[in-house]
VOTORMAR-342556 format. One record per residue (C-alpha): residue in one letter; x, y, z. Coordinates in steps of 0.2 Angstrom, whole numbers, padded with zeros to 4 digits, always signed. Layout:
<drenlums>
AXYZ
...
</drenlums>
This chain:
<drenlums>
X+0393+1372+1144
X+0403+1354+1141
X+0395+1343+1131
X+0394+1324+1137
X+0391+1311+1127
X+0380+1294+1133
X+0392+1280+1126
X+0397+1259+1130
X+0411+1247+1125
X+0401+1241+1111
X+0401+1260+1103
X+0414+1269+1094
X+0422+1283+1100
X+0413+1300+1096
X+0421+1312+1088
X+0432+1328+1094
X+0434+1315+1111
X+0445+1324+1124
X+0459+1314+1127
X+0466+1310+1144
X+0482+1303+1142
X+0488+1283+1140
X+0490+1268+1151
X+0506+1260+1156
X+0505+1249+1137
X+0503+1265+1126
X+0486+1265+1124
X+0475+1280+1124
X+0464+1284+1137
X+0450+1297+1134
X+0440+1307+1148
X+0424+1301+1154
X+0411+1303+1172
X+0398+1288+1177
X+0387+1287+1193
X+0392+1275+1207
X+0385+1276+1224
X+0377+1291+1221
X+0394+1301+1218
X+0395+1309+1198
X+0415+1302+1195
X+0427+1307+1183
X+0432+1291+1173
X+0445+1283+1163
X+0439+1278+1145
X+0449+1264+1137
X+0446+1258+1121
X+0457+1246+1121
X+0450+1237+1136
X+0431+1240+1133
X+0427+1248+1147
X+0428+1262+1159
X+0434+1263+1176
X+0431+1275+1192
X+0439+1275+1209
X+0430+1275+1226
X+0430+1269+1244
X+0450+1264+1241
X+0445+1252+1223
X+0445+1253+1207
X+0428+1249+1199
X+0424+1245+1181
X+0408+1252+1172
X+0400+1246+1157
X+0390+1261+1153
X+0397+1282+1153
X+0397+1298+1147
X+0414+1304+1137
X+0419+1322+1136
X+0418+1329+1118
X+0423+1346+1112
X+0436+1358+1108
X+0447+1370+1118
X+0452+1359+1134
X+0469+1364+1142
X+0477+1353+1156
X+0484+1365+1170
X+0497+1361+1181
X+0489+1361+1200
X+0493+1351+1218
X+0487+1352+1235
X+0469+1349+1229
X+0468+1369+1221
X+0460+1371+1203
X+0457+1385+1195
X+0443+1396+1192
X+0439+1389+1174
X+0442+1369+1180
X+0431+1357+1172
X+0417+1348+1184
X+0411+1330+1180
X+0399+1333+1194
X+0396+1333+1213
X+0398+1318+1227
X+0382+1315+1238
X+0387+1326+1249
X+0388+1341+1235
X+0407+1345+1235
X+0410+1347+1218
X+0424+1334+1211
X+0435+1339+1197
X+0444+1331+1181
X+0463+1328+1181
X+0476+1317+1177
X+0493+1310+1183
X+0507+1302+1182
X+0509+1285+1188
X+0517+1269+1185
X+0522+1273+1165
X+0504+1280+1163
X+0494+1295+1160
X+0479+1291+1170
X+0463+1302+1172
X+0455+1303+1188
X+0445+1314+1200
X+0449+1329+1213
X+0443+1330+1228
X+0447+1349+1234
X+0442+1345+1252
X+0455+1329+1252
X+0468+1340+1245
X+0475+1327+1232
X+0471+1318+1215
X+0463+1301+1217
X+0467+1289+1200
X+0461+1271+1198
X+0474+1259+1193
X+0479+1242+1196
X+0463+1239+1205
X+0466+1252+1218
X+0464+1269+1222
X+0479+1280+1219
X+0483+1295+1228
X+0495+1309+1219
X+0495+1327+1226
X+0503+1334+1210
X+0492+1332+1196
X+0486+1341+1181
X+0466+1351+1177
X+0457+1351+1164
X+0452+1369+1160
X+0440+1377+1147
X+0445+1392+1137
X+0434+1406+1138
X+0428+1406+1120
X+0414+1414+1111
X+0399+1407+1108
X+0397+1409+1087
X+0383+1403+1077
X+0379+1397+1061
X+0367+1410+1051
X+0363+1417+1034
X+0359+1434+1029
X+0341+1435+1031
X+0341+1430+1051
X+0349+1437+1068
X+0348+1424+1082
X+0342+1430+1097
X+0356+1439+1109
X+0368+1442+1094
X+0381+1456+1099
X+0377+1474+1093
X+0393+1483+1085
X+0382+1498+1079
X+0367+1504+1067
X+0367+1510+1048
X+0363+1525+1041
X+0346+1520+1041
X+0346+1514+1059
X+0346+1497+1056
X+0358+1486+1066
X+0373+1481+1065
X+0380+1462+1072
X+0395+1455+1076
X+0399+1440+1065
X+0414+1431+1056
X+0415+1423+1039
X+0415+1402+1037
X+0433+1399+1031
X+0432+1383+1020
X+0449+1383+1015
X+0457+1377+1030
X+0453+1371+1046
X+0460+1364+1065
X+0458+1347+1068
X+0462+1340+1086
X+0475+1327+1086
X+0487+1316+1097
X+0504+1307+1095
X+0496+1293+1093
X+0483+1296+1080
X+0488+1297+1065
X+0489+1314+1052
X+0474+1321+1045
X+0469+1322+1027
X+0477+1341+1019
X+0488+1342+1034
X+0497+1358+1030
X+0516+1353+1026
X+0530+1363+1036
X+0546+1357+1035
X+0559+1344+1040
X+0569+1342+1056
X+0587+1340+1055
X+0587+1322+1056
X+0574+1322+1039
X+0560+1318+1047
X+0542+1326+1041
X+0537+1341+1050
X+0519+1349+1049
X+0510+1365+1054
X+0500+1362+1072
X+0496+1372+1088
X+0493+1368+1108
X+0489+1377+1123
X+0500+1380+1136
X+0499+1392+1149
X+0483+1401+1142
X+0493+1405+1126
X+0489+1397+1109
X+0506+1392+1101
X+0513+1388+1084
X+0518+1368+1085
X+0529+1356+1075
X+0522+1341+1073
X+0533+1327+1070
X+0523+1311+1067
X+0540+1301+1065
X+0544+1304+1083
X+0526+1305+1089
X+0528+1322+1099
X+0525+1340+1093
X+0536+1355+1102
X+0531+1375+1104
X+0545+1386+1111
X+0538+1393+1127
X+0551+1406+1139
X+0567+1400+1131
X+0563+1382+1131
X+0555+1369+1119
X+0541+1361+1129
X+0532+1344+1120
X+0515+1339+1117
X+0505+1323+1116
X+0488+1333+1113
X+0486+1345+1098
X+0480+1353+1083
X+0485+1351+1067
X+0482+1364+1053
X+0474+1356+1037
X+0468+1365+1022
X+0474+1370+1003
X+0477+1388+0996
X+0490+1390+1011
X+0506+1395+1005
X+0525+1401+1011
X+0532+1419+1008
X+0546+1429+1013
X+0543+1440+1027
X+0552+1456+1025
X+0557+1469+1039
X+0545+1459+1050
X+0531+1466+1038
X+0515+1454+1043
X+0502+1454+1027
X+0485+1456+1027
X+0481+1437+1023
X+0494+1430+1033
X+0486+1415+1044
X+0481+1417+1063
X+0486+1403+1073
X+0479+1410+1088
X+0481+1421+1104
X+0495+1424+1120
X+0485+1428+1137
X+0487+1446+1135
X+0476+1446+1118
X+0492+1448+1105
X+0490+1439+1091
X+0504+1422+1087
X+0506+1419+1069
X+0516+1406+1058
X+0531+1405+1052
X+0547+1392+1048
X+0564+1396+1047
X+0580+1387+1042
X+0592+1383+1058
X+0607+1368+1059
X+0602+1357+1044
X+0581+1358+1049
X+0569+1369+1042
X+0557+1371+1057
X+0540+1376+1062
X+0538+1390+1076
X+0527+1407+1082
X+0530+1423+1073
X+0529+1438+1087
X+0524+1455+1080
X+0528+1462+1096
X+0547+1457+1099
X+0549+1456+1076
X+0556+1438+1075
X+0551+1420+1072
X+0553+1407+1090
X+0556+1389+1085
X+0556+1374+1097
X+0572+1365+1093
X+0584+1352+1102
X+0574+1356+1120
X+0578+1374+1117
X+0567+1391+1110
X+0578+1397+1094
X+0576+1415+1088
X+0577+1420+1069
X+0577+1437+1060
X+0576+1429+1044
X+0560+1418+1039
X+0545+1414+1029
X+0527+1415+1035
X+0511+1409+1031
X+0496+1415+1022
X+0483+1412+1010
X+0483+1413+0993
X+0469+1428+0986
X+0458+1420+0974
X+0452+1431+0960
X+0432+1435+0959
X+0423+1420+0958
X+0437+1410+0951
X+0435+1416+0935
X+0448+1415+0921
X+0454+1431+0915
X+0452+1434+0897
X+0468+1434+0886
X+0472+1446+0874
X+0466+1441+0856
X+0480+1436+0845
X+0487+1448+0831
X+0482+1447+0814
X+0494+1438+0803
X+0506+1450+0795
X+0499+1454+0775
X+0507+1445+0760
X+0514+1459+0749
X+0519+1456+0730
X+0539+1460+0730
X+0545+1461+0710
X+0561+1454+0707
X+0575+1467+0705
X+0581+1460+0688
X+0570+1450+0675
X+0570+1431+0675
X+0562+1419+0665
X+0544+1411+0671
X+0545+1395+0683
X+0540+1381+0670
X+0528+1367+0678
X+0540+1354+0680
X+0526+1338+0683
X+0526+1329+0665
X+0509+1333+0657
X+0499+1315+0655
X+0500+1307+0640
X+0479+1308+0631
X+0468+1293+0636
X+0467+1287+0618
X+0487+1283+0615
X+0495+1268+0623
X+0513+1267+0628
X+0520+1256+0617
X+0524+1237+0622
X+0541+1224+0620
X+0559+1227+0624
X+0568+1244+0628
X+0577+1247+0613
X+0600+1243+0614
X+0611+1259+0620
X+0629+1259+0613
X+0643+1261+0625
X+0657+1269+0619
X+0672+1259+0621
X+0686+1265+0632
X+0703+1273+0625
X+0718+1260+0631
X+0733+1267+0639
X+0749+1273+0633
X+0761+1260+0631
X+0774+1261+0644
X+0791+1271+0640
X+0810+1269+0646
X+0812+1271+0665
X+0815+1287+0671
X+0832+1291+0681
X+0831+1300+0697
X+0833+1317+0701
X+0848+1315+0712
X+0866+1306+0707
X+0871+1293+0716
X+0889+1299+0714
X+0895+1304+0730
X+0907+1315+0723
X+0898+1326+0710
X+0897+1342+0715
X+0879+1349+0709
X+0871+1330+0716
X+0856+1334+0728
X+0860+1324+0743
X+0847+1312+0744
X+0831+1314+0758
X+0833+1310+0776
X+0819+1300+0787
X+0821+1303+0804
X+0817+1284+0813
X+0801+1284+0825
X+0805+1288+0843
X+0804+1272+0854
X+0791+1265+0864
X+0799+1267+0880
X+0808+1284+0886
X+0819+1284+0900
X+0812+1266+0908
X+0792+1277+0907
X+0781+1268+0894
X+0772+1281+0884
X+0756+1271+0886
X+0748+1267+0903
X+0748+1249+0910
X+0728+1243+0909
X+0723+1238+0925
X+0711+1222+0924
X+0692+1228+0927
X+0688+1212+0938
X+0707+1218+0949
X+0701+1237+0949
X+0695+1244+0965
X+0688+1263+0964
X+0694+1274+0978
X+0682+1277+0994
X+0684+1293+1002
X+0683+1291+1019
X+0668+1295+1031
X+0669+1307+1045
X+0669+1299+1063
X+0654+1301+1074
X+0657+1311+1088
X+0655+1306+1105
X+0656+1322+1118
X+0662+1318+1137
X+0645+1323+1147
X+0637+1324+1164
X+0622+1328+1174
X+0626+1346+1171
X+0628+1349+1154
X+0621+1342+1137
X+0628+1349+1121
X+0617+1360+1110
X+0617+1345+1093
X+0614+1332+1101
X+0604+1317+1092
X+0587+1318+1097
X+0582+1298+1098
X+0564+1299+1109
X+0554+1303+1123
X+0551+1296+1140
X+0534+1291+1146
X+0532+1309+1154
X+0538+1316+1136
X+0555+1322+1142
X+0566+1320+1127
X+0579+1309+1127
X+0598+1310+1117
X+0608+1295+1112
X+0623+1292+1123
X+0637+1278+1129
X+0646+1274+1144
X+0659+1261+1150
X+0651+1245+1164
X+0661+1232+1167
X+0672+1232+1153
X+0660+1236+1140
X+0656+1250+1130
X+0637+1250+1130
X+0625+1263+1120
X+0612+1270+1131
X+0597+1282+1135
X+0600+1298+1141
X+0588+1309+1148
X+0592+1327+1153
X+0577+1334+1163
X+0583+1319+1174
X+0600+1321+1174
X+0607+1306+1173
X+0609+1292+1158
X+0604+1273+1159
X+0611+1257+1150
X+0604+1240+1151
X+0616+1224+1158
X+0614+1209+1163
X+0596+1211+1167
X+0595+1228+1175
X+0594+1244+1172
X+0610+1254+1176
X+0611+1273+1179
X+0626+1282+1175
X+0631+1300+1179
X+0648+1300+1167
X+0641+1297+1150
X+0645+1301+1133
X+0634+1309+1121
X+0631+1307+1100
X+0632+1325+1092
X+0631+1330+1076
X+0616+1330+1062
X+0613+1318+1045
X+0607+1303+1056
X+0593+1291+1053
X+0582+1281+1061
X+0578+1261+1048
X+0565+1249+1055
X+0574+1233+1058
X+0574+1215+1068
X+0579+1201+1074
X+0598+1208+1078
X+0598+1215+1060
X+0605+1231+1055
X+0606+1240+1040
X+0620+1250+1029
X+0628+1264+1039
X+0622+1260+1056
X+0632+1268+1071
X+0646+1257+1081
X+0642+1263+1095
X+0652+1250+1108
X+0658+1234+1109
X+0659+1221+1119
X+0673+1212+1131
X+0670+1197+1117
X+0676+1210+1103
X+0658+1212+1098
X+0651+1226+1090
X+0635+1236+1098
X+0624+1246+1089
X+0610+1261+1093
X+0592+1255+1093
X+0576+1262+1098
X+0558+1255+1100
X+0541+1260+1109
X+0537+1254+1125
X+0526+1257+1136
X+0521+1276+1130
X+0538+1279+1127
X+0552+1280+1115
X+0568+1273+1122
X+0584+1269+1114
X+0597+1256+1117
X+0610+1244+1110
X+0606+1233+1099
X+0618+1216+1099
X+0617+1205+1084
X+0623+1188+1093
X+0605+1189+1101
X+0595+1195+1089
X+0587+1208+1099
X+0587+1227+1104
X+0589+1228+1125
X+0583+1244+1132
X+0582+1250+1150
X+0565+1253+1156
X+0559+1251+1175
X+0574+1244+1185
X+0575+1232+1171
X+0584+1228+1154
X+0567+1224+1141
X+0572+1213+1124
X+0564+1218+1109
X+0564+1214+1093
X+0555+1223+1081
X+0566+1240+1083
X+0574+1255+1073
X+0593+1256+1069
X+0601+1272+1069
X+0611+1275+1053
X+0621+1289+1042
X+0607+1296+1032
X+0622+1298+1016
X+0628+1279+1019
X+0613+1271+1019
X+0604+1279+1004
X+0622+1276+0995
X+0622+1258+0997
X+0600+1256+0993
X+0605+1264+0979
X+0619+1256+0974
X+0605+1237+0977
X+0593+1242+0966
X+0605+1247+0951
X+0613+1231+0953
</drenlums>
């Protein structure tokens, strides 16, 4: 049974809240139902707006007071033509009694809720003050789950589940322990992360990745959850699919080990389910530069990671589980320490006379030290020296020509300064003159695209407003060399110029890894930041990215203007508050080279 809550615009949003999707400014929308002409409608909840809104009779109608969905285990199913499946969620049934369903679409850079009428064959979404027809939409679908409840050991609720009987034929129920170490708690990309959320890794670019799960196809998958980049991945049939709407893991007493021979332990954590009952569990794994999130499979003995739009397959990985506690968290008992070893008299091998007391015995009480000036010492005076004798000759002649005449010693003179035009000591450069040597960086590299083909490294710099990743890219217009979006579930790349938005099916695209993304404005960049193109002028062009309009889009960023331009809807957006793509290594170089001068 789903649960409905009675709420207003003056109220906050309950918690566990399904959410919808977002409008065309980013904002999340949340799934909700209200009466109107007699007709139970599924309804767009926005907070941002205060209020809710239905569509009916061709109009888009705001209502002040509705019911918002709360719970867990929704999943949005890809339908069209007016079909849902079996488990699809109802809000409720038009006068008539043709049950109307909950779905969503896309429209107009917005994820907007809406109702479906089965008989009509299409979706029906209000937006813009009208009533929106789309015939490929998406359901939202219950799991089947099953119904637990909370007990002790003294009571059985009533239609509990018999597993069997005792040996004195008293039943046996089906139950499962209250975990309190870690949980699931539902999340968006654009919420922000839980308290305890379970750490996983980094991408390759350095961003934070954390432990989470989605639905997809009836299967419960492993997700990374990348806040940084407000998208979360699981690897699904080869491919990395993204996800606005998840679960993240949080919880302590988690911990990474070593799997060995594809050996799964006892306490290793359950993320969930496939459709065919096998259990998915956790795992990470080192690949390019990232150390990544994905599903271990016990059937195919590997770990699947969602990296760079594509399913990765490791042999070699950690998993997670749970750190065993010991009974009742005692602390075991440490062994007493050994007796200190025993002092044994060891006689001397030869006699030697007693140690005397050397501290001076004080003098008795009764006799006073006696007073007035130390007595005179003699000094003995000193014996004078010889007086001097007749100069002694030396030991050689001076003759030249006596025979028996040691010749007189020879003193080599000290070699030169200089040997051969090469001073023997260095010259000393001045320290304000001397310049240290730079090594020089590696270039970024730019690959020669097209529609058809994106390299495998390419840098990751966003999503689109359907979540379709999107890789950092340049092409040639007009003479300039302008960075650019480049999205390839499209196939095709965009620049801004002059205004518009310009698609392009030549393109180049940035490969490689150890790239960052700095908040920046106002035509600022900071150290390290990619040259991307230039300009007829001579001026330089950097790569840029900003949020808008429920996505994340790159573009170039020109200092002269003092703005970032991106190409959104036909049309070339200026913004200012922005992030600058740079070489992770030069930028941290030069921060820290600041901060020590």
């Amino acid at each position: 049974m789903d649960n409905w809550v009675h709420s207003s615009p003056y109220q906050p949003i309950p918690p566990f809240a399904v959410i919808g999707g977002h409008d065309c400014d980013g904002t999340p929308i949340y799934v909700g139902r209200s009466f109107h002409e007699g007709d139970n409608l599924p309804a767009k909840v926005v907070p941002s707006k205060g209020t809710a809104y239905v569509c009916w009779g061709g109009q888009e109608i705001t209502k002040s007071h509705y019911e918002i969905l709360v719970g867990q285990g929704y999943v949005w199913t890809t339908c069209y033509g007016g079909s849902v499946p079996p488990n699809a969620v109802r809000s409720g049934t038009t006068r008539n009694g043709e049950p109307l369903y909950i779905g969503r679409g896309h429209h107009a850079n917005s994820l907007t809720v809406g109702k479906i009428h089965p008989s009509h064959g299409c979706l029906y979404i209000p937006f813009g003050g009208q009533e929106v027809r789309l015939s490929s939409y998406e359901v939202l679908t219950k799991q089947a789950t099953d119904h637990w409840v909370h007990t002790n050991p003294n009571f059985a609720p009533p239609n509990a589940v018999v597993a069997g009987y005792d040996t004195d034929r008293a039943p046996i129920y089906v139950a499962r322990a209250m975990h309190q170490d870690y949980k699931w708690v539902h999340s968006s990309a654009y919420a922000s992360m839980p308290p305890n959320a379970v750490l996983g890794g980094n991408d390759f670019d350095g961003d934070t990745i954390y432990v989470g799960r989605a639905f997809h196809n009836g299967d419960t998958l492993v997700a990374k959850v990348v806040p940084k980049k407000q998208i979360a991945f699981v690897s699904w049939r080869g491919e990395a699919i993204p996800k606005d709407h998840f679960e993240v893991l949080c919880g302590t007493n988690l911990t990474w080990r070593q799997c060995y021979d594809h050996v799964i332990p006892e306490n290793a954590v359950v993320c969930g389910k496939t459709a065919l009952g096998q259990p998915v569990y956790i795992g990470r794994g080192h690949y390019e530069g990232s150390l990544s999130v994905g599903k271990i499979s016990s059937v195919h003995r590997a770990l699947f990671i969602p990296f760079k739009n594509a399913e990765r397959r490791l042999e070699s990985y950690e998993i997670l589980i749970e750190q065993k506690r010991s009974e009742g968290w005692a602390v075991e008992e440490l062994a007493p320490p050994p007796p200190p070893p025993l002092q044994v008299d060891v006689k001397p091998l030869y006699p030697v006379p007693p140690i005397e007391d050397v501290k001076p015995y004080p003098p008795p009480a009764d006799v006073k030290p006696p007073l007035g000036p130390p007595p005179q010492m003699l000094m003995p005076m000193p014996t004078p020296p010889p007086p001097p004798g007749p100069p002694s000759r030396p030991a050689f002649s001076t003759d030249p020509y006596s025979p028996h005449a040691p010749s007189p010693p020879h003193f080599d003179p000290p070699p030169p300064y200089h040997s051969i035009g090469v001073p023997v000591y260095p010259p000393i450069t001045p320290a304000d003159t001397y310049v240290p040597p730079v090594e020089p960086q590696p270039a970024d590299t730019w690959v020669v695209s097209s529609a058809n083909y994106t390299p495998p490294n390419a840098v990751h710099a966003g999503h689109d407003t359907d979540l379709s990743p999107i890789v950092v890219c340049r092409c040639f217009h007009n003479g300039d060399l302008i960075p650019g979006k480049a999205i390839p579930s499209r196939a095709c790349a965009y620049i801004s110029y002059s205004g518009q938005e310009i698609p392009k099916t030549d393109f180049e695209i940035l490969i490689g890894e150890g790239y960052h993304w700095v908040p920046a404005s106002n035509g600022a960049v900071a150290s390290g930041a990619i040259e991307a193109g230039r300009t007829r002028g001579g001026e330089t062009l950097y790569v840029g990215r900003a949020h808008y309009c429920g996505s994340l889009t790159p573009g170039k960023i020109q200092p002269s203007h003092g703005a970032l331009y991106i190409a959104f809807g036909g049309c070339e957006r200026r913004i200012t508050n922005y992030e600058v793509l740079v070489r992770r290594n030069d930028f941290y170089r030069d921060e820290a080279i600041k901060i020590c001068y």
